[in-house]
N, C-alpha and C positions, 0 to 999 in steps of 0.2 A: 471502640475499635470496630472498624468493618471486618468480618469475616467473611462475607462475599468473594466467590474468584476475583481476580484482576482485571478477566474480560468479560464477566457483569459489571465490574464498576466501570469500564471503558465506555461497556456498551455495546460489542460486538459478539460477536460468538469468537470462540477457543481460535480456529486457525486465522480467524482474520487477525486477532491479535496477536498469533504468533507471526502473522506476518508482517506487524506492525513490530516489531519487536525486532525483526530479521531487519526492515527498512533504517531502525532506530542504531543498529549495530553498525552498519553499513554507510550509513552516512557521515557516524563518529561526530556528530554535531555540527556537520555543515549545514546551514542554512540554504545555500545554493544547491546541495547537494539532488539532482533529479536519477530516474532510471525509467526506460521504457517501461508501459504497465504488460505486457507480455514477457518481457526478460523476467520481471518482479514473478509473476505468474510461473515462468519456466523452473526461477532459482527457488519457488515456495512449493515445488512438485504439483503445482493445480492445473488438470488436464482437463478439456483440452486447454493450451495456452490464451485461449481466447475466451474462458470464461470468466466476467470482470464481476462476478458476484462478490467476494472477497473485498475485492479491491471498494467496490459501491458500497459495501458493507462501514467501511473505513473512510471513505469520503462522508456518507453520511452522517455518521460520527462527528465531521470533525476534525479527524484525526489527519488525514495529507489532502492535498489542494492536486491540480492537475495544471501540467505548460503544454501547449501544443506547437509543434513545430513542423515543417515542410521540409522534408526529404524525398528528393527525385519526383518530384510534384504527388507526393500522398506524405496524408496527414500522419502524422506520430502524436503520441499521447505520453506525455512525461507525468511520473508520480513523483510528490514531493513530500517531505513531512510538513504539516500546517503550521 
C-alpha cells in the first residue's frame, strides 16, 4: 500500500491537484470536455488570473493537454483533461 498523499503520487503539489480534481468533477468524464485556463484559474481562487504555475504544473505531469482557439483575432487557451 502507498501511503504517500495523492498529489505525491500524481506528481504535483496540493492545489494543483486540487485543481485537477475540481477540472475532473466538472467535466463529469467528458472527453471533449475544455475551459478557458484563466476561468480554471478564476474558479480555483488563483490570483492574479493569469498566473498559469498551477496549471504548467499539471500539464507537466501529464495530467491535461491544452486547444487553442481564435476569438475576436486573440488567442484563447483551452484546458483539457489528458
Amino acid at each position: 500500500m502507498n501511503s504517500r498523499p495523492l498529489h505525491e503520487q500524481a506528481g504535483v503539489s496540493k492545489n494543483a491537484y486540487e485543481m485537477l480534481q475540481y477540472l475532473k468533477r466538472i467535466a463529469r468524464g467528458d472527453a471533449a470536455f475544455t475551459l478557458q485556463d484563466t476561468l480554471l484559474n478564476h474558479r480555483c481562487n488563483v490570483t492574479p488570473d493569469n498566473d498559469f504555475t498551477l496549471i504548467n504544473q499539471l500539464f507537466d505531469a501529464g495530467k491535461i493537454d491544452f486547444d487553442y482557439s481564435m476569438v475576436d483575432g486573440f488567442q484563447q487557451r483551452h484546458v483539457r483533461l489528458a
